[in-house]
C-alpha positions in Angstrom: 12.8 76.3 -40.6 12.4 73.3 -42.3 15.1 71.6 -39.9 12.5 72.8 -37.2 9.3 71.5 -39.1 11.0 67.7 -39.3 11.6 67.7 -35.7 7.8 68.5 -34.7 6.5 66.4 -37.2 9.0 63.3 -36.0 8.3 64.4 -32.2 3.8 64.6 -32.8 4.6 61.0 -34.7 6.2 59.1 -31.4 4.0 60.5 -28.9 1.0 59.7 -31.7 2.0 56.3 -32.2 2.9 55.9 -27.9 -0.8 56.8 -27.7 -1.8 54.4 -29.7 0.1 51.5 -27.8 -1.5 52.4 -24.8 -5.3 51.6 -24.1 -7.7 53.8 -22.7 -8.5 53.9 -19.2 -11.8 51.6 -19.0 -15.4 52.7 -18.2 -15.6 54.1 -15.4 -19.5 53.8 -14.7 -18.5 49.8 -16.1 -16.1 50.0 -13.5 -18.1 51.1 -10.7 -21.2 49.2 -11.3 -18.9 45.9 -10.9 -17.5 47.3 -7.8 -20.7 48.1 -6.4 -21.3 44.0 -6.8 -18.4 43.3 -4.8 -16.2 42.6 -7.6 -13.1 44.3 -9.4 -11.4 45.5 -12.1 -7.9 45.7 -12.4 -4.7 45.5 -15.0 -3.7 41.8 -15.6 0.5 43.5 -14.3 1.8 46.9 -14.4 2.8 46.2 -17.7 -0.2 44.5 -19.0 -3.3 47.2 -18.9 -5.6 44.6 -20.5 -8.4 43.8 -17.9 -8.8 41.3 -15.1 -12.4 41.6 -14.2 -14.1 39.3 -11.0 -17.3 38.9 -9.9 -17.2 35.0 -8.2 -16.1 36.6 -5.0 -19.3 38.8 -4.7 -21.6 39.0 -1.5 -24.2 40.1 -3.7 -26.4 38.4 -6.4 -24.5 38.8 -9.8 -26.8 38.3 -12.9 -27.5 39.6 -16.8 -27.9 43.0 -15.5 -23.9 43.2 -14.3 -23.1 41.4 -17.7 -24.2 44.7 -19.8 -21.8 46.7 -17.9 -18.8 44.4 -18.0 -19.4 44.1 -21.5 -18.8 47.9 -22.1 -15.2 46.9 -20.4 -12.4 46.9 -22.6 -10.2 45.1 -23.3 -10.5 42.5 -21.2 -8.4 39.0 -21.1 -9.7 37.5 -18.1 -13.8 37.2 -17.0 -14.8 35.0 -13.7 -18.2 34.8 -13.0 -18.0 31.3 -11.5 -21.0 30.9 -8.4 -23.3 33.6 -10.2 -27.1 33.7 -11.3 -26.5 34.9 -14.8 -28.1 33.3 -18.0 -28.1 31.9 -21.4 -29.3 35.2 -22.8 -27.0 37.4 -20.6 -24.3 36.0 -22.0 -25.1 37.9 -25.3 -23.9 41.1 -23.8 -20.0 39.3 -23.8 -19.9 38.5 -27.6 -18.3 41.6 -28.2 -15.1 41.1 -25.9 -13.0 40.0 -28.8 -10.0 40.3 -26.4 -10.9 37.6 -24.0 -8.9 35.1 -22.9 -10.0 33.0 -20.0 -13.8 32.7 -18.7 -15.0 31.0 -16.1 -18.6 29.8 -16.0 -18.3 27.0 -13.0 -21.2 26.8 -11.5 -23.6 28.9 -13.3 -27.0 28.2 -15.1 -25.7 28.2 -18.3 -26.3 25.9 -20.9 -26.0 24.9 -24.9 -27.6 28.2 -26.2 -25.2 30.1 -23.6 -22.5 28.5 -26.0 -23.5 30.2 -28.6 -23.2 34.0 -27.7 -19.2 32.8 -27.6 -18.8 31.6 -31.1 -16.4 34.5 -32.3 -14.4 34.8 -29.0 -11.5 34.8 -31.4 -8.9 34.6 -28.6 -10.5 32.5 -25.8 -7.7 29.9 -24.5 -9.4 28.5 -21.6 -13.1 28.1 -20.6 -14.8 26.2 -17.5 -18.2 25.2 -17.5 -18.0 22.7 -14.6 -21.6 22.0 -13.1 -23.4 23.7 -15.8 -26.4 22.6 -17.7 -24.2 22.2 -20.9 -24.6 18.8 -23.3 -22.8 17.6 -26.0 -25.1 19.2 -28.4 -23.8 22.9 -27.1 -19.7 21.8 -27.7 -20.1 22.7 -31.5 -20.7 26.4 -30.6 -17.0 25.9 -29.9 -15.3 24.4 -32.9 -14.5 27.6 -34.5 -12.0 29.1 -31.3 -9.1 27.5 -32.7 -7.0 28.9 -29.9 -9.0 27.0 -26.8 -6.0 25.2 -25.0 -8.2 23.9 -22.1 -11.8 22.9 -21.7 -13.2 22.2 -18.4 -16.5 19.7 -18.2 -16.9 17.6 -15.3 -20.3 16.9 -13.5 -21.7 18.8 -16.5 -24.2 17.4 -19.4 -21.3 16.5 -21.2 -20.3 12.6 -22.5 -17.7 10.9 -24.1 -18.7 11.6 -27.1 -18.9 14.8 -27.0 -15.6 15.2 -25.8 -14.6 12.8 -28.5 -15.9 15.3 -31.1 -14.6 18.1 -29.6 -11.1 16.7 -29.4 -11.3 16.2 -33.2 -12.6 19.6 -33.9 -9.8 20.9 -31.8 -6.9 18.6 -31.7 -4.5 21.3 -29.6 -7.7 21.7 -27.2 -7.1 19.0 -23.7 -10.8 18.8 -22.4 -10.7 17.6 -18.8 -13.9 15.6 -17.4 -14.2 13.8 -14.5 -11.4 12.8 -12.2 -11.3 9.3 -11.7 -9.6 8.7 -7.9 -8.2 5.1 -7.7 -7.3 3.9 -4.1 -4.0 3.9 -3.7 -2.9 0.3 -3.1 -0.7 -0.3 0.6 2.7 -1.7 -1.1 2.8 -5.5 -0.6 4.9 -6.8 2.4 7.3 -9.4 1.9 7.5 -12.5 3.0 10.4 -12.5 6.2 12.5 -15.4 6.0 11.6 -17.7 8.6 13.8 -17.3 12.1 15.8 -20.4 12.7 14.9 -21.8 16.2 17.8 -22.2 17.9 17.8 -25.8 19.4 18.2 -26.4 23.1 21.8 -26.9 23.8 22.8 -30.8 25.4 23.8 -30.7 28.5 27.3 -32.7 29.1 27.4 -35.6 31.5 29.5 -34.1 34.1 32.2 -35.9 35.3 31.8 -37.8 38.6 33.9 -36.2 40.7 37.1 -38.3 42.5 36.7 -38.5 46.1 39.9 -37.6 47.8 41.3 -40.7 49.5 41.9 -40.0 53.4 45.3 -39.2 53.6 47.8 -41.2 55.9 48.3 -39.7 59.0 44.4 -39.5 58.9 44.1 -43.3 58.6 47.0 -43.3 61.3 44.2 -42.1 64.0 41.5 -43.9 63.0 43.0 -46.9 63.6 42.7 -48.3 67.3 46.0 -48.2 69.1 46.8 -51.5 70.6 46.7 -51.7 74.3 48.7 -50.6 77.0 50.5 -53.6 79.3 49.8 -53.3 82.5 53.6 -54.1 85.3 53.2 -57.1 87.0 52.7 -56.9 90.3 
């Protein structure tokens, strides 16, 4: 009996603890209010059930209203809401999605206070705010995400001191600005040796050719032949 009692209680321990490695399913009224955008949700792999949620694709106007519902998602490790009308105060509705990882902001009207609602994104390794409103006074909202690997700024409000600052706050963290495109330079031809002009060749003298001497019998019948005597009479 007691044998028996081990096994259950060894058996309802692995299945409790499987449980526990494997995340609930996520929101489904979440889930179908970003599909109703034209965006999705789906696992990062088959192996990975964390979330990959995408809204920059949408054919509809994304803004704060979407962000309450995607912040009842969990958990997720990727957010793109690149090309959409949300705000500075939507993005309150995300500082609860301790699990994120990458978030995309390109093109959006966020700016400094935006920063802020992201302050204890404990986990965030990559963020792009390309062509927002975002200064240098919004970067120290980002000091404290020790994990940020890569920090995306161009055509924003941001300078080189502020990305001067932030690489001292965050020494592991590679901010990327601007792209400066230097003409490529055609390679330099060299010189080609100068072609010898070959000089006109000297034509020999030729030699005056030997007239042939009229031979003998020739000379023979040129002469006149003496004349014939005529018989006396």
């Amino acid at each position: 009996m007691r044998a028996c009692m081990t096994g259950w209680l060894v058996v309802c321990s692995f299945g409790m603890a499987f449980a526990e490695d494997k995340p609930a399913p996520p929101n489904p009224e979440a889930v179908a209010a970003v599909k109703a955008l034209g965006g999705n949700v789906m696992p990062l792999a088959q192996s990975d059930q964390r979330l990959d949620v995408t809204l920059h694709l949408s054919d509809k106007e994304v803004n704060d209203a979407v962000l309450v519902e995607v912040g009842k998602l969990s958990p997720v490790a990727w957010l793109n809401l690149a090309n959409t009308k949300i705000t500075d105060a939507g993005l309150a509705s995300l500082a609860n999605l301790k699990s994120l990882e990458k978030l995309h902001l390109e093109k959006t009207g966020i700016g400094d206070a935006g920063l802020e609602h992201l302050k204890d994104l404990e986990n965030l390794e990559y963020l792009n705010i390309y062509a927002t409103k975002v200064t240098d006074a919004g970067l120290p909202h980002l000091y404290g995400l020790k994990k940020l690997k890569r920090l995306y700024v161009w055509q924003s409000g941001v300078t080189q001191a502020g990305i001067d600052a932030m690489k001292q706050a965050l020494p592991d963290c590679k901010v990327t600005a601007a792209v400066e495109l230097k003409p490529v330079e055609p390679p330099k031809e060299e010189p080609k040796p100068e072609e010898k002009k070959e000089e006109p060749k000297k034509e020999e003298p030729k030699a005056e050719e030997k007239k042939e001497e009229p031979k003998a019998e020739e000379k023979k019948a040129d002469e006149p032949k003496p004349e014939e005597k005529k018989p006396a009479a």
